[in-house]
BANUTOR-252263 format. One record per atom (N, C-alpha, C, CB): residue in three letters; x, y, z. Coordinates in pm, whole numbers, plus 50000, padded with zeros to 5 digits. Glycine has a CB too. Layout:
# residues N
ALAXYZ/...
//
This chain:
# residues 274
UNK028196653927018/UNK026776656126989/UNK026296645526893/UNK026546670326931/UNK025376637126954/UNK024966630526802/UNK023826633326725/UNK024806616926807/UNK023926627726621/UNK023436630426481/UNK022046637026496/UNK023336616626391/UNK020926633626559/UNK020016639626595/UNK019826651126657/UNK019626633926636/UNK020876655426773/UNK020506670126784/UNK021486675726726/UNK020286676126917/UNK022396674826625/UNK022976678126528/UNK022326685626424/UNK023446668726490/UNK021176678626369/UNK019966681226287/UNK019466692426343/UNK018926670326281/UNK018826687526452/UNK018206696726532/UNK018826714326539/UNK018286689326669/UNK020196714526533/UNK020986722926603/UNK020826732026433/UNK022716715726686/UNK020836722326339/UNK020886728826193/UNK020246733626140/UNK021056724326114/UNK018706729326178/UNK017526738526150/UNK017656748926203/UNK016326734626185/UNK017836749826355/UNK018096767326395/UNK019026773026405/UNK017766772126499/UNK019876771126304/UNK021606777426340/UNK021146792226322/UNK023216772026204/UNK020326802526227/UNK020516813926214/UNK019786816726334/UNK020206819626090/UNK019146812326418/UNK018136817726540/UNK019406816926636/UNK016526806526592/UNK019976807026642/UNK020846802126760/UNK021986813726719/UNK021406783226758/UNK022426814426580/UNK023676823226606/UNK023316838926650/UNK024596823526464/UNK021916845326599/UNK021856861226593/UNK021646860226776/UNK020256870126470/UNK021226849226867/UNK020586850526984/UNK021926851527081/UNK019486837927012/UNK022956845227004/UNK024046843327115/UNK025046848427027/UNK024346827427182/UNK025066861126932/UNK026006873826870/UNK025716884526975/UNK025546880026697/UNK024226883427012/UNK023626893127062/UNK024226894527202/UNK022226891227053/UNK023896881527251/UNK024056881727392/UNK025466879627413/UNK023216871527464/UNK026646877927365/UNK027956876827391/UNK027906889727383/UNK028926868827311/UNK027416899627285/UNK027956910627271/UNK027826922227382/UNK027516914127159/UNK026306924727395/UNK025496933027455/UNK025826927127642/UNK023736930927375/UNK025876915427663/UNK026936912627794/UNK027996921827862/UNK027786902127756/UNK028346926127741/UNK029956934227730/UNK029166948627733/UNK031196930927550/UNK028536953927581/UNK028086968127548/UNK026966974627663/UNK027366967527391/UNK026086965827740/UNK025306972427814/UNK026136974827922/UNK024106966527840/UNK026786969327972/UNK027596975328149/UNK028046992028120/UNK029636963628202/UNK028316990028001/UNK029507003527979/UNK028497011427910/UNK031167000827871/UNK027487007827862/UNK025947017127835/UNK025517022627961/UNK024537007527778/UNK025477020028057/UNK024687019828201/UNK025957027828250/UNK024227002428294/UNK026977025728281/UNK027857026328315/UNK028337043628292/UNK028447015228259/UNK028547049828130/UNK028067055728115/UNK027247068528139/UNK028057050928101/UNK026157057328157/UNK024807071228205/UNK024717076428370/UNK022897063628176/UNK025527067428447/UNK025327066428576/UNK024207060728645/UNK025437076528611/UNK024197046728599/UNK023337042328620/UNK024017025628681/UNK022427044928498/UNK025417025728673/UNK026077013228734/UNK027267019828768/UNK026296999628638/UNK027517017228867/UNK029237023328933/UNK030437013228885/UNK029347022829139/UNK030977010828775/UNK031477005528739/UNK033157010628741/UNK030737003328651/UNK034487003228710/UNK035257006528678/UNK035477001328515/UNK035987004428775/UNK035627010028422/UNK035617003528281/UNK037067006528284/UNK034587010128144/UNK038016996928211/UNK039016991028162/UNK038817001428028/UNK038936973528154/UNK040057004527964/UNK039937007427851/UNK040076993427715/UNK040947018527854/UNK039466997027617/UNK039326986227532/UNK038266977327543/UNK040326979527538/UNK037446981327641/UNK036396969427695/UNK035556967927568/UNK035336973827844/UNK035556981627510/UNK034316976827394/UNK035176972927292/UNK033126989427332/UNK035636965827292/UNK036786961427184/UNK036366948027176/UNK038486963027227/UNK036036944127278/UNK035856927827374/UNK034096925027295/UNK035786930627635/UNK033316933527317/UNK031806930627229/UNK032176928927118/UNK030636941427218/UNK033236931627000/UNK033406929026906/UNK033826912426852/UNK034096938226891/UNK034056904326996/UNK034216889827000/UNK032686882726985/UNK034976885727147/UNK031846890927019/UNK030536883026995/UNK030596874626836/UNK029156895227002/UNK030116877926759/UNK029866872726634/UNK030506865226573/UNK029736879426566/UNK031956866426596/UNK033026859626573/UNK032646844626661/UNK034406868926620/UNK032616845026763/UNK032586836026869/UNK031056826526858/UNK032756845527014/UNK030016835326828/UNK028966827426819/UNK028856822826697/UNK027906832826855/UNK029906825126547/UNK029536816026421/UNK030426804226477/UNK030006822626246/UNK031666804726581/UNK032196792226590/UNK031796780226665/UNK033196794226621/UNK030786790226760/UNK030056781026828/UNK029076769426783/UNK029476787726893/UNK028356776226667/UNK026906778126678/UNK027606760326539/UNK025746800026616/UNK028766769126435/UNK029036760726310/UNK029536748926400/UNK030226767426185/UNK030546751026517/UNK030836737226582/UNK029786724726632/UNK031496741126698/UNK028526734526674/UNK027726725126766/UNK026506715726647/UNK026776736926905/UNK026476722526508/UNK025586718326411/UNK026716712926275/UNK024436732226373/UNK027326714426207/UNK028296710826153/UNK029366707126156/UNK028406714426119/UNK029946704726300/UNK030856699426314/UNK032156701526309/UNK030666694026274/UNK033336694626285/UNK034826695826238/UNK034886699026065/UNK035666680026278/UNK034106700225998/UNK034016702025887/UNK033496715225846/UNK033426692625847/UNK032716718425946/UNK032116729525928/UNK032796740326015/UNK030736727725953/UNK033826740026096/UNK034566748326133/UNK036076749026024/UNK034706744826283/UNK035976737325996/UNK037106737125880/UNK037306749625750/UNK036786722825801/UNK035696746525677/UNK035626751825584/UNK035116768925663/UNK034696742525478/UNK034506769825801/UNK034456788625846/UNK035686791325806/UNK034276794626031/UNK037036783525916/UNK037876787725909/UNK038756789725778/UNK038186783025987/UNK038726780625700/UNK039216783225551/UNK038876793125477/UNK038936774225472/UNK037306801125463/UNK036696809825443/UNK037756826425494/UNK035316805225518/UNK038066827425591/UNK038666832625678/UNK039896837125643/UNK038676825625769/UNK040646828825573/UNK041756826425533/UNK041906824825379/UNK042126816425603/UNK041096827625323/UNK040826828725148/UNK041316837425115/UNK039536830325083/UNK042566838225029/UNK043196850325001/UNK043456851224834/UNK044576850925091/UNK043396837024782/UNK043226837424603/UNK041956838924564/UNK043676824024519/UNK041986854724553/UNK040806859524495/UNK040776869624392/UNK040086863824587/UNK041666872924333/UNK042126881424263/UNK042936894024351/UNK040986885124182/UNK043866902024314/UNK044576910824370/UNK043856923524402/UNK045616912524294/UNK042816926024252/UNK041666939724277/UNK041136938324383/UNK040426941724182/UNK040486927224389/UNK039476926724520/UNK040146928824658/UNK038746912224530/UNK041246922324664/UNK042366922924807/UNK042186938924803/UNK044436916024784/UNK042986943724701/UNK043666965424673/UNK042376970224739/UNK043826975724439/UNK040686964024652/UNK039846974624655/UNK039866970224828/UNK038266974424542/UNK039576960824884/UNK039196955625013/UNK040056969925110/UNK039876936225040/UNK041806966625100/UNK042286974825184/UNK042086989825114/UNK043736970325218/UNK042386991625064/UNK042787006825026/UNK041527015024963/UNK044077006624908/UNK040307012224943/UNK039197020524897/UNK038717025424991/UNK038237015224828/UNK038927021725117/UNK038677032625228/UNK039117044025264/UNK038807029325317/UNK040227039425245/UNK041867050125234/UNK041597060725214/UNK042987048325119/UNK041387056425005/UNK040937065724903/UNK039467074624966/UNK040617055824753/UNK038657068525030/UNK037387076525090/UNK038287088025174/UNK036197065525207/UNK039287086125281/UNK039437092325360/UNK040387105625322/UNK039757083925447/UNK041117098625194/UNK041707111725127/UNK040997118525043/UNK042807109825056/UNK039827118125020/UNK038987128624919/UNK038437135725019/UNK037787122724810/UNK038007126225128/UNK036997137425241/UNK038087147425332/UNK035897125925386/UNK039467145125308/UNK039947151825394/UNK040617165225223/UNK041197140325523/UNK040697163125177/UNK040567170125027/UNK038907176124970/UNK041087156824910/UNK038137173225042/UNK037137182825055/UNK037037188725174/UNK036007178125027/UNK037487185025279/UNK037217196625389/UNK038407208425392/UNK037147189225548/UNK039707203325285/UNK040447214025341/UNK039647224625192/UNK042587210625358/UNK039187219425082/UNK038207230525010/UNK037297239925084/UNK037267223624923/UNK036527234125154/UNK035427238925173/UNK035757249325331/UNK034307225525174/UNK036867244225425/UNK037127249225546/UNK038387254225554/UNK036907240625640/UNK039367254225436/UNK040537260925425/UNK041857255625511/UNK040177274325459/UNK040947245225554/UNK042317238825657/UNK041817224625643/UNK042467244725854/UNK043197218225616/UNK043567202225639/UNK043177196625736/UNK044817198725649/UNK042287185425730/UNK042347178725870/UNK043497171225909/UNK041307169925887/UNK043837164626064/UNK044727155926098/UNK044697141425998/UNK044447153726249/UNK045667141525919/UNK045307130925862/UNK045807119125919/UNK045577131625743/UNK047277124726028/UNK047627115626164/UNK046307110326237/UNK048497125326283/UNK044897107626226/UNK043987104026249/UNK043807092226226/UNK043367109826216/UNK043387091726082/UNK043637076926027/UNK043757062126144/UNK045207078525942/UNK043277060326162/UNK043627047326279/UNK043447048026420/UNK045047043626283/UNK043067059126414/UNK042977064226553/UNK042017056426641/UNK042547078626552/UNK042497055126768/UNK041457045526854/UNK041227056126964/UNK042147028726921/UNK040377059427042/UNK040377064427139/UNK040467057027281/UNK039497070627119/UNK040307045027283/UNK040457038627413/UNK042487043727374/UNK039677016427427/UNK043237037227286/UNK044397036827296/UNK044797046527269/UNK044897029327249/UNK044917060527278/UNK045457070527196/UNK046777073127137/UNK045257079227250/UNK047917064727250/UNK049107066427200/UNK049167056127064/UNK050187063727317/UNK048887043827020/UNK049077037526902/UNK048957045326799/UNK048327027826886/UNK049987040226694/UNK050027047026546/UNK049077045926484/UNK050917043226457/UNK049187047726379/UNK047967050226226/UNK047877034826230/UNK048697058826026/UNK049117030326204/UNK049197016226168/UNK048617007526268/UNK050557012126145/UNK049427007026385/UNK049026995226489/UNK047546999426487/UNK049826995326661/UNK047067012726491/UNK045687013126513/UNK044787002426387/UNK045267030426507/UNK045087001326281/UNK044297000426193/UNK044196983326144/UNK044767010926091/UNK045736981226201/UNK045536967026199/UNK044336960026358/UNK047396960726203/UNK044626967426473/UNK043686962926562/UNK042256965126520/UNK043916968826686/UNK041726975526426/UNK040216976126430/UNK040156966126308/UNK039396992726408/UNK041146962626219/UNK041016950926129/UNK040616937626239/UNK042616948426036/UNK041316934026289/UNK041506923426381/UNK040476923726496/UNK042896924126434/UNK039796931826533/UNK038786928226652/UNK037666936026517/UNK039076937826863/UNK037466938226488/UNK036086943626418/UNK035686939926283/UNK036096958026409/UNK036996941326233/UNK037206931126061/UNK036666919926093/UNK038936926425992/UNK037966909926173/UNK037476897426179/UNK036406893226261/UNK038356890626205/UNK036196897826388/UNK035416896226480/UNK033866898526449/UNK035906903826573/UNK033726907226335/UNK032206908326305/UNK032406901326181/UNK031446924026295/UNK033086898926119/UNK033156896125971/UNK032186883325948/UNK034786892925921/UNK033936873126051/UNK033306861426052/UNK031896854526108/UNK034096856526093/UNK031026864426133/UNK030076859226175/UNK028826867126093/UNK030146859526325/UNK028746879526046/UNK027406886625973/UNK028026883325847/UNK026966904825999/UNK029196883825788/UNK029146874125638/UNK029156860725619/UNK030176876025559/UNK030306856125730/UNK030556843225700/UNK029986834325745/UNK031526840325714/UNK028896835125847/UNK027986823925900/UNK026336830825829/UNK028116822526112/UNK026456846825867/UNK024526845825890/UNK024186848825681/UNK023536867626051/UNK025106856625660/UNK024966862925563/UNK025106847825386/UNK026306877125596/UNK025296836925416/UNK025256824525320/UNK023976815425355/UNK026706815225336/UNK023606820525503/UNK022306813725489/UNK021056819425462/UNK022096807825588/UNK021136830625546/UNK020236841325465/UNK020016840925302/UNK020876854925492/UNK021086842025250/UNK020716837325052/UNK020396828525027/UNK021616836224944/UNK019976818425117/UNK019996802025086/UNK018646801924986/UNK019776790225252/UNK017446813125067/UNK015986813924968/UNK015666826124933/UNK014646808825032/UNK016456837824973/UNK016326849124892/UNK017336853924840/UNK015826858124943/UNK017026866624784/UNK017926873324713/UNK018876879424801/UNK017336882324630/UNK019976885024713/UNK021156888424758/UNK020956900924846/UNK022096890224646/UNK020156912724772/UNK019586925824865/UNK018496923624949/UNK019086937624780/UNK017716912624928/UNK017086903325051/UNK017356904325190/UNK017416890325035/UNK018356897225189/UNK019356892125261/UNK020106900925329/UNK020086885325191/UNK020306908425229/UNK021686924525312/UNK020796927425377/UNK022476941625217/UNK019126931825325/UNK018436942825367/UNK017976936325557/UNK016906946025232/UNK018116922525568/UNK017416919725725/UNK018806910925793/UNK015576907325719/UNK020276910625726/UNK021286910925820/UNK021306926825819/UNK022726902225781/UNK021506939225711/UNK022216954625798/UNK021186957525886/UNK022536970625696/UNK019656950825909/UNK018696954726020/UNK019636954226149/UNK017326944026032/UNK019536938726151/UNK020236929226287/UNK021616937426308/UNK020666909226241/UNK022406938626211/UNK023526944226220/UNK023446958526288/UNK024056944226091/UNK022746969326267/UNK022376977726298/UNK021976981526459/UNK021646977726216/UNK021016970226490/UNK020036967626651/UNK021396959226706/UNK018046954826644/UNK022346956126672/UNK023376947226755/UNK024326964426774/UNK024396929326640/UNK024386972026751/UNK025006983926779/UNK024406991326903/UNK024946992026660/UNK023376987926931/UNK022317001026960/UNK022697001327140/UNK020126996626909/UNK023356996727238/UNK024006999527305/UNK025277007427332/UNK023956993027319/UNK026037006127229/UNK026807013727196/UNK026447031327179/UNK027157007027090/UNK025217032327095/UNK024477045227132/UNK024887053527243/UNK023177042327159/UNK025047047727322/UNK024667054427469/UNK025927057727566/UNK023667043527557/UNK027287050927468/UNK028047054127545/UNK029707060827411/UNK028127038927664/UNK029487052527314/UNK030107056127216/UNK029937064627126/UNK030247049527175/UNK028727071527145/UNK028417078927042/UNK027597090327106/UNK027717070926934/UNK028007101027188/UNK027617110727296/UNK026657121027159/UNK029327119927400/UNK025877124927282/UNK025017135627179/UNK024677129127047/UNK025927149827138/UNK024387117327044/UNK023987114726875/UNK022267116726895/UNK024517094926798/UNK021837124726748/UNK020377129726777/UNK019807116126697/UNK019857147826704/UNK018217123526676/UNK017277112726583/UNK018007111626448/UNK015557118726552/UNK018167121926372/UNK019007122126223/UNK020247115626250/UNK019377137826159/UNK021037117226347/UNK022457107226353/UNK022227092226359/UNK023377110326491/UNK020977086926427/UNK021017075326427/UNK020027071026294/UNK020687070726567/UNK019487075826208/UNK019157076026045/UNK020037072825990/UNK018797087225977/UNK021187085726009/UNK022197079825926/UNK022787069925978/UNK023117087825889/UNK023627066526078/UNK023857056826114/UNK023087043526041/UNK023697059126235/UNK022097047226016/UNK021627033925970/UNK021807030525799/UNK020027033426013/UNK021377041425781/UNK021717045825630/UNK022827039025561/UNK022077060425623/UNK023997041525673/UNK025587039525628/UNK025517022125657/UNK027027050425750/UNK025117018025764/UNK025427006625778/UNK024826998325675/UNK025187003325897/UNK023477002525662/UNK023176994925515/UNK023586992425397/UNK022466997625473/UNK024187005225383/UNK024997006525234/UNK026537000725297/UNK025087026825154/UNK026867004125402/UNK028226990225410/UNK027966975425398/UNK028976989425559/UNK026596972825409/UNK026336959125450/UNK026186951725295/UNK024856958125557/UNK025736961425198/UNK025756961025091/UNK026706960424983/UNK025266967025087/UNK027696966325028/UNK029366966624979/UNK029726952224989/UNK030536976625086/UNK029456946925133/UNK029826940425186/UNK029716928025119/UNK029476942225282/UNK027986926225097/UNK027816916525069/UNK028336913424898/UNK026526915125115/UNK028406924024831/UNK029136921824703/UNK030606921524698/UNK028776931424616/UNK031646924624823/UNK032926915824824/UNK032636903724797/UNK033666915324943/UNK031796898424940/UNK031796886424960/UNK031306875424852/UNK031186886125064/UNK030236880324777/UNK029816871724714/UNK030396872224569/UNK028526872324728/UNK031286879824571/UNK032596880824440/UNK033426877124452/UNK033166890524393/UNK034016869524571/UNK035416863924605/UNK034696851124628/UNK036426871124740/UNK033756845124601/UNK033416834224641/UNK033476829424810/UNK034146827124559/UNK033426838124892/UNK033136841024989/UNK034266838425137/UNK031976835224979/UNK034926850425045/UNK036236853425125/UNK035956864225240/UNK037446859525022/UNK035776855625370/UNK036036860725502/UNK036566874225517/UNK036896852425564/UNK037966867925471/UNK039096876225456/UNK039226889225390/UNK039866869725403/UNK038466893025285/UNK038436901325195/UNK037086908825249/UNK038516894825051/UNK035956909125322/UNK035636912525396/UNK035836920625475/UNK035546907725414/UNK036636914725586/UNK037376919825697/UNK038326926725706/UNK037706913325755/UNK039196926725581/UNK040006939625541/UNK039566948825554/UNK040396941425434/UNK038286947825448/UNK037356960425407/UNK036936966225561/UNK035766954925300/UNK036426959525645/UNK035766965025739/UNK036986971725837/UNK034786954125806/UNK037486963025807/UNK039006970625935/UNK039136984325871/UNK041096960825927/UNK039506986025773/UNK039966996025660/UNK038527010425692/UNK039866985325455/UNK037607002625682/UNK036747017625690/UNK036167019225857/UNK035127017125562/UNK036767012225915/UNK036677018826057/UNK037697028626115/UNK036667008526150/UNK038707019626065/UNK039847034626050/UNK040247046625975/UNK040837031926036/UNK039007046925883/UNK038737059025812/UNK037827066625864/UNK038377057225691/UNK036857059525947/UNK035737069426004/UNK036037072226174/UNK034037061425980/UNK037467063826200/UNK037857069826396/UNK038037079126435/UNK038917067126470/UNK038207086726316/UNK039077104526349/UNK038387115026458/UNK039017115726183/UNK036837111426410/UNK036077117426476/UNK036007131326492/UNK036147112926563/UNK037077137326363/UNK037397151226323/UNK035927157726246/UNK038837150626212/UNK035927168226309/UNK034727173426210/UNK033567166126098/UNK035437181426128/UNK033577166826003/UNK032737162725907/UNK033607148625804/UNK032327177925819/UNK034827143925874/UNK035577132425828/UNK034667121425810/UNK036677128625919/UNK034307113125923/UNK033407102625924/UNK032267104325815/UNK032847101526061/UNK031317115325846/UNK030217117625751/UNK030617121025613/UNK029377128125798/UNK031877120625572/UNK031857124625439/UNK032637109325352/UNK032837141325428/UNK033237104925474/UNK033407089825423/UNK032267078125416/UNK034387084225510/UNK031377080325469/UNK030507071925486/UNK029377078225378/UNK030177070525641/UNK029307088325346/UNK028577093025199/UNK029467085625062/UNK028687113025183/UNK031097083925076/UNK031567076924997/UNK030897062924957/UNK032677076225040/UNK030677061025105/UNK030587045925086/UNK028847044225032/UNK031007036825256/UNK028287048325043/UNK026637054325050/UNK026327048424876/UNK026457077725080/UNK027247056024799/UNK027577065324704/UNK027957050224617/UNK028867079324746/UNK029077043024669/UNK029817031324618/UNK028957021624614/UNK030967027224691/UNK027387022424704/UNK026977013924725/UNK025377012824622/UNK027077014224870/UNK025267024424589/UNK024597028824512/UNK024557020924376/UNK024937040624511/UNK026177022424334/UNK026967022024212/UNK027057003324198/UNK028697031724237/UNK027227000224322/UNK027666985124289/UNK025996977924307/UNK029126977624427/UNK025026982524358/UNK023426976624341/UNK022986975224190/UNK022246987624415/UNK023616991624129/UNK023086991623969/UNK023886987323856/UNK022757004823927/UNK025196977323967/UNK025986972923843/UNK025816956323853/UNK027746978623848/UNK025726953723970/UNK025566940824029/UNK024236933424019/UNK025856942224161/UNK022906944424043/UNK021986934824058/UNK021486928224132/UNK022086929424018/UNK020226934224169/UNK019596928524345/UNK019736911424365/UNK017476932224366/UNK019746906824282/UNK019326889424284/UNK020876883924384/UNK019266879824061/UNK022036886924308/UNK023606882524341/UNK023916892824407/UNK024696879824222/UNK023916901024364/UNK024736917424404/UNK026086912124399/UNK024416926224585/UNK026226905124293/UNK027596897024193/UNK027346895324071/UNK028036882124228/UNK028496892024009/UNK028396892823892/UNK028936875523882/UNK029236906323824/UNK029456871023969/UNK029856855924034/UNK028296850424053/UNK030886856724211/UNK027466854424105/UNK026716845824165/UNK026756847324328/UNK027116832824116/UNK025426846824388/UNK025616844624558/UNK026286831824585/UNK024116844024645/UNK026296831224742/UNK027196821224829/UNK026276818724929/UNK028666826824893/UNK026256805324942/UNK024956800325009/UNK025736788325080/UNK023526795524894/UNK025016782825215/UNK025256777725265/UNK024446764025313/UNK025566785125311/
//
């Protein structure tokens, strides 16, 4: 590519990447939306929606290859792979989800007198036979990394480039949010008007977590994508009131780190800009 539509390609990298997150994704999420409703005679594969989770991933490598170059896939990928960031941040990344999933399952056996499956934990439903573990490293690995690297590590440093840090969260957890909304229809049966509120609710306040890993590790991919792997396998169980009482955790955490952090950074580092 030379230098001129290089330029070119750099002015619209955030148009070019949310247009083709979207469309890699929703490629995949609408067949099996339709599909679904009975509205396409399809045979779905299990794991297929595993595969929309390559969108974002795929369109920051695209989008950083075709406008920045070998340098600019260098430093995604280095991003990605950032792991000296302090040890807290790694612990809180993996294991504060954990901790969500053992209080909510320590309030439901209060409140309902019985334990939930805590053999849940990781649970995938396309795969059912996989463990806690294999499960939790795969939703790390297609959903950690696969969304990571692209709503933190590409859209989410340019977005801060001229606003603020809750700026920024507040119109990527939009996008983030409307890049789900196929999924609606086939992953999420019977969800009413209030489920998809909250739904939104939660994603905001994850997006918000999120963006204060990231912009506290100096903008570790990696530390990210833990996090996200980590609280998808806290909310798979799909047991009773599990999900909704982890995702009030997170609600809750997110609350806590706005009024400690500070709308401008939502760091105490400083944002990460691109």
């Amino acid at each position: 590519m030379d230098d001129s539509a290089r330029r070119w390609t750099r002015h619209r990298e955030l148009w070019a990447y949310f247009a083709l997150a979207f469309g890699l994704t929703w490629a995949v999420h609408i067949p099996l939306a339709l599909a679904a409703k009975g509205l396409l005679d399809i045979s779905v594969a299990p794991g297929l929606h595993f595969l929309g989770a390559a969108g974002p991933i795929s369109a920051a490598l695209i989008v950083t290859a075709a406008s920045r170059g070998s340098s600019g896939l260098r430093d995604l990928i280095g991003r990605m792979l950032r792991w000296r960031v302090g040890a807290r941040w790694l612990l809180f990344a993996l294991f504060s989800p954990v901790a969500f999933f053992l209080a909510a399952a320590a309030l439901t056996r209060l409140f309902t007198g019985a334990w939930p499956a805590l053999d849940r934990f990781g649970h995938i439903a396309e795969f059912p036979t996989v463990n806690w573990l294999v499960g939790w490293v795969l939703w790390t690995v297609a959903f950690g990394f696969g969304e990571e690297t692209g709503w933190r590590g590409f859209a989410l440093p340019r977005l801060q480039r001229n606003r603020s840090a809750r700026s920024a969260t507040l119109i990527l957890g939009a996008l983030w949010a409307l890049w789900h909304l196929p999924s609606f229809f086939y992953n999420y049966p019977g969800l009413t008007a209030f489920g998809v509120v909250a739904f939104v609710v939660s994603i905001m306040s994850g997006a918000l977590v999120l963006t204060w890993l990231y912009n506290s590790t100096g903008g570790s991919i990696l530390v990210a994508a833990l996090w996200h792997g980590a609280f998808n396998a806290a909310t798979a169980s799909g047991e009773g009131p599990m999900s909704a009482l982890v995702s009030a955790f997170v609600i809750l955490t997110a609350v806590l780190v706005a009024r400690w952090a500070g709308p401008e950074d939502l760091s105490r580092r400083g944002k990460q800009t691109l």
